[in-house]
Backbone as ProteinMPNN parsed JSONL, in Angstrom:
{"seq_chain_A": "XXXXXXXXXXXXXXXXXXXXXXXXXXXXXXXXXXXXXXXXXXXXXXXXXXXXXXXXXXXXXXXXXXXXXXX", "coords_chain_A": {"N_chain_A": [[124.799, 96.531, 80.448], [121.918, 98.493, 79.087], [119.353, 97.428, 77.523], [117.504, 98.893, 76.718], [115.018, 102.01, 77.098], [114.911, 103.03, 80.569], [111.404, 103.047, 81.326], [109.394, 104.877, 83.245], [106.821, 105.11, 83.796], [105.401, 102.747, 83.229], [106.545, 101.183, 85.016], [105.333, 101.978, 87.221], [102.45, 101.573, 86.579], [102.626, 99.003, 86.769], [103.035, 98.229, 89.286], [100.86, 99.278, 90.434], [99.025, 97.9, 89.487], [99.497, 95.201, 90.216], [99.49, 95.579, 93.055], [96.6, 95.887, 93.569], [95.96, 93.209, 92.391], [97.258, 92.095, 94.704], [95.202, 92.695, 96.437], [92.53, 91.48, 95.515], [93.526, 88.863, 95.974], [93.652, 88.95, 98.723], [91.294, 89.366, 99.187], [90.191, 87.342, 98.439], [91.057, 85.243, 99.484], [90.189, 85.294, 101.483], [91.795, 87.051, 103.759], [91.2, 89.515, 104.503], [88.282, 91.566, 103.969], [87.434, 93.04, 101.244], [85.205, 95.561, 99.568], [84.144, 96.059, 96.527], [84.049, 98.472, 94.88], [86.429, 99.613, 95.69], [88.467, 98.818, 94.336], [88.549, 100.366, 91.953], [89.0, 103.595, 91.981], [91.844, 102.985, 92.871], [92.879, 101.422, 90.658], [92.324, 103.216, 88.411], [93.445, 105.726, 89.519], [95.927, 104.852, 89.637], [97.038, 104.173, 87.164], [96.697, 106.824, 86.195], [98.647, 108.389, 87.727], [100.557, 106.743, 86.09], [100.443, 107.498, 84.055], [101.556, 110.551, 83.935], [103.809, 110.354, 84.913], [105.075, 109.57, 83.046], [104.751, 111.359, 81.256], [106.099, 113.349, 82.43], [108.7, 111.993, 82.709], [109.288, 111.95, 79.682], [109.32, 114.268, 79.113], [111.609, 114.92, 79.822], [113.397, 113.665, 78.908], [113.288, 114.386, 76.344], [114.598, 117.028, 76.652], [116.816, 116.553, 77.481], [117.868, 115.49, 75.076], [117.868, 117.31, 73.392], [120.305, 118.887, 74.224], [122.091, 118.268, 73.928], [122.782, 118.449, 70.819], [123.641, 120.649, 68.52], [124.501, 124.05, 68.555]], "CA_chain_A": [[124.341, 97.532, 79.513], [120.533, 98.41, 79.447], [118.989, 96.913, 75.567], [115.852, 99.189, 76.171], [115.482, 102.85, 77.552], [114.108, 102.655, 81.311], [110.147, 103.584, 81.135], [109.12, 104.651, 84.986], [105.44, 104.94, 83.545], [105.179, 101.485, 82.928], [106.699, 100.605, 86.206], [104.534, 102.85, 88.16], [101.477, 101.227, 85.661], [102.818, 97.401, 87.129], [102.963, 98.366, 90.562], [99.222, 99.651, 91.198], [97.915, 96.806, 88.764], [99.772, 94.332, 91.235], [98.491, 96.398, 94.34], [95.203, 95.634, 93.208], [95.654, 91.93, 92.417], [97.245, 91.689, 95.927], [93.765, 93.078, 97.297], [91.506, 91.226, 95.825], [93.686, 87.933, 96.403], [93.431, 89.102, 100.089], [89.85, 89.352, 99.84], [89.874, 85.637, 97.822], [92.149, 84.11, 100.281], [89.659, 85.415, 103.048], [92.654, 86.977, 104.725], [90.064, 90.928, 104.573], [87.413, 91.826, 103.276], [87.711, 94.239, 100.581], [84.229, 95.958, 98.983], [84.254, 95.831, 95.173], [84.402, 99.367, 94.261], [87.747, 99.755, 96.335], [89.82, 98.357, 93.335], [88.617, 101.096, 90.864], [89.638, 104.625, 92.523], [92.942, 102.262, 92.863], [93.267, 101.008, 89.083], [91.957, 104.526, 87.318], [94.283, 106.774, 90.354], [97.684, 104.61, 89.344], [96.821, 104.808, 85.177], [96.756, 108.821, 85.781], [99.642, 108.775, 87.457], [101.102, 106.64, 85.486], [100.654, 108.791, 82.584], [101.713, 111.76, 84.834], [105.246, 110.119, 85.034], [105.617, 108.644, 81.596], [104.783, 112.271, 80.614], [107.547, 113.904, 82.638], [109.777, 111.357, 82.112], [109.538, 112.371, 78.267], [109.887, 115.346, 78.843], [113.25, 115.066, 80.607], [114.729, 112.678, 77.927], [113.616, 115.322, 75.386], [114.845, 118.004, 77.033], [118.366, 115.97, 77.597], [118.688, 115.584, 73.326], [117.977, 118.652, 73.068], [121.113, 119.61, 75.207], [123.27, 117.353, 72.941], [122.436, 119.14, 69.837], [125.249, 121.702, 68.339], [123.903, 125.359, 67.739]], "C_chain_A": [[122.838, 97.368, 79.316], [120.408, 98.08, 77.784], [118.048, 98.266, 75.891], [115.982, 100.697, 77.393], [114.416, 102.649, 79.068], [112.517, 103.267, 81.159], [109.609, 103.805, 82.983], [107.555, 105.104, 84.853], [104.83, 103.566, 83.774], [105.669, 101.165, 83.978], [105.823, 100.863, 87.478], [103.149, 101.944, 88.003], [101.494, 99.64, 86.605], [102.696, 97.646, 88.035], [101.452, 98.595, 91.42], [98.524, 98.623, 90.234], [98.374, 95.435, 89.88], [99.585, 94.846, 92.213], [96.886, 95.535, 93.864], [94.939, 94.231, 92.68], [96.217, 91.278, 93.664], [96.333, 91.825, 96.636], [93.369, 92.188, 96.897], [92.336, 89.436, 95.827], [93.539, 87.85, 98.143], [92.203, 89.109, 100.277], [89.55, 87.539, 99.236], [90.365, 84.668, 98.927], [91.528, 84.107, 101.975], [90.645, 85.826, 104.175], [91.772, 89.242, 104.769], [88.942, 91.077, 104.096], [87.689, 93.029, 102.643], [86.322, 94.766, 99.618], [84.921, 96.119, 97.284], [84.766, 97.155, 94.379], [85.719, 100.355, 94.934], [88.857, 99.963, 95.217], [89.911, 99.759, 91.916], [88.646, 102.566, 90.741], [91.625, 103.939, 92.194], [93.735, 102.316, 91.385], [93.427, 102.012, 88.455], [93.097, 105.77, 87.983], [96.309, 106.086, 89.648], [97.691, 104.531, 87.734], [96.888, 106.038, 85.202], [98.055, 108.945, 86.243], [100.661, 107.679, 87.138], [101.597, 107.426, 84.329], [101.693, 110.052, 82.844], [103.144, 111.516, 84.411], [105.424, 110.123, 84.282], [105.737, 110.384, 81.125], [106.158, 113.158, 80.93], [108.724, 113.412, 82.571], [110.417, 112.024, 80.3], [110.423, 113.276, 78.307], [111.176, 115.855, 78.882], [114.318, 114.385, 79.69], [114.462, 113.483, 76.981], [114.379, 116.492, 75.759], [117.077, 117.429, 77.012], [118.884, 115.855, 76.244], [118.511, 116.581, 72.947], [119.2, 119.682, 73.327], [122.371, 119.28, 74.201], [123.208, 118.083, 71.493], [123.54, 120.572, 69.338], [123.823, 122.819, 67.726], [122.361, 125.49, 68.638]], "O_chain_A": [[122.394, 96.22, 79.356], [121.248, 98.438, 76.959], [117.875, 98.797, 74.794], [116.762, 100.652, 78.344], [113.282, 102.203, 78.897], [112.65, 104.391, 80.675], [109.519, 102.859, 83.765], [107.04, 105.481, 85.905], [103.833, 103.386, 84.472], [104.863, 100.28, 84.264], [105.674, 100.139, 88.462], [102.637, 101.539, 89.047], [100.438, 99.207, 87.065], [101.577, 97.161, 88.197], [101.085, 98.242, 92.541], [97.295, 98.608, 90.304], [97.457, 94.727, 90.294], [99.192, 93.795, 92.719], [96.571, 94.387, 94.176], [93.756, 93.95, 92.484], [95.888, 90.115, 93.901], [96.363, 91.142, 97.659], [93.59, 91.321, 97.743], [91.448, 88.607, 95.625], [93.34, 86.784, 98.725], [91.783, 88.892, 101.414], [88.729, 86.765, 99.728], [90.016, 83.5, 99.099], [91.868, 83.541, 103.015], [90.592, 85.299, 105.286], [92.501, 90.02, 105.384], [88.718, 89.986, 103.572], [88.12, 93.999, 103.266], [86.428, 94.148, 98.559], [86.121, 96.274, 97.059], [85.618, 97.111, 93.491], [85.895, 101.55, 94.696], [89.749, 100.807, 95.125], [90.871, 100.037, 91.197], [88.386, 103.03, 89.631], [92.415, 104.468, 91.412], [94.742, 102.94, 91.049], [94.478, 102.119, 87.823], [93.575, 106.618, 87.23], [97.357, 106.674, 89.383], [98.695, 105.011, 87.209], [97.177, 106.553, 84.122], [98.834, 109.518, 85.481], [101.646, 107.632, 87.875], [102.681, 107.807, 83.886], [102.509, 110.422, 82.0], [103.699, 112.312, 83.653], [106.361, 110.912, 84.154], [106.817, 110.718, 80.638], [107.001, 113.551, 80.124], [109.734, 114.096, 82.407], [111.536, 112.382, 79.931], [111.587, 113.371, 77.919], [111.718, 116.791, 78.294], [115.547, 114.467, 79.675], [115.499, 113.598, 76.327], [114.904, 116.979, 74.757], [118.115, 117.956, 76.609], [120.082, 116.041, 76.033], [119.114, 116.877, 71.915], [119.261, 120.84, 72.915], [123.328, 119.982, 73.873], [124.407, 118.141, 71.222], [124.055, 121.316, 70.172], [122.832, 122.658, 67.014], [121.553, 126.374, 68.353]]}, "name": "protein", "num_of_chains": 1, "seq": "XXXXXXXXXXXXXXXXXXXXXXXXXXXXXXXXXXXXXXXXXXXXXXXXXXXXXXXXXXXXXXXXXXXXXXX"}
């Protein structure tokens, strides 16, 4: 049984913030070279669509109590 309702904003949000600490450990670990302003198209592109999701997500769980609703 889930305690907590799933959030696929916040998963989306973890996924391109760990993208982006797998880069620049690849550029630390000397296994690429990765230029500096690489990471922040990256960081600022997966925060929008994070939002993006979280937003339609909402929308879809409002739209679902709304369905439940008598009258």
């Amino acid at each position: 049984m889930l305690r907590h309702r799933f959030q696929p904003g916040r998963l989306v949000a973890g996924f391109f913030l760990m993208l982006a600490g797998v880069v620049y450990a690849g550029d630390a670990g000397a296994l690429w070279e990765t230029p500096w302003f690489v990471i922040i198209p990256l960081v600022v592109g997966g925060l929008c669509l994070a939002g993006a999701v979280g937003v339609v997500a909402r929308a879809a769980r409002r739209d679902d109590t709304r369905a439940d609703l008598p009258g």
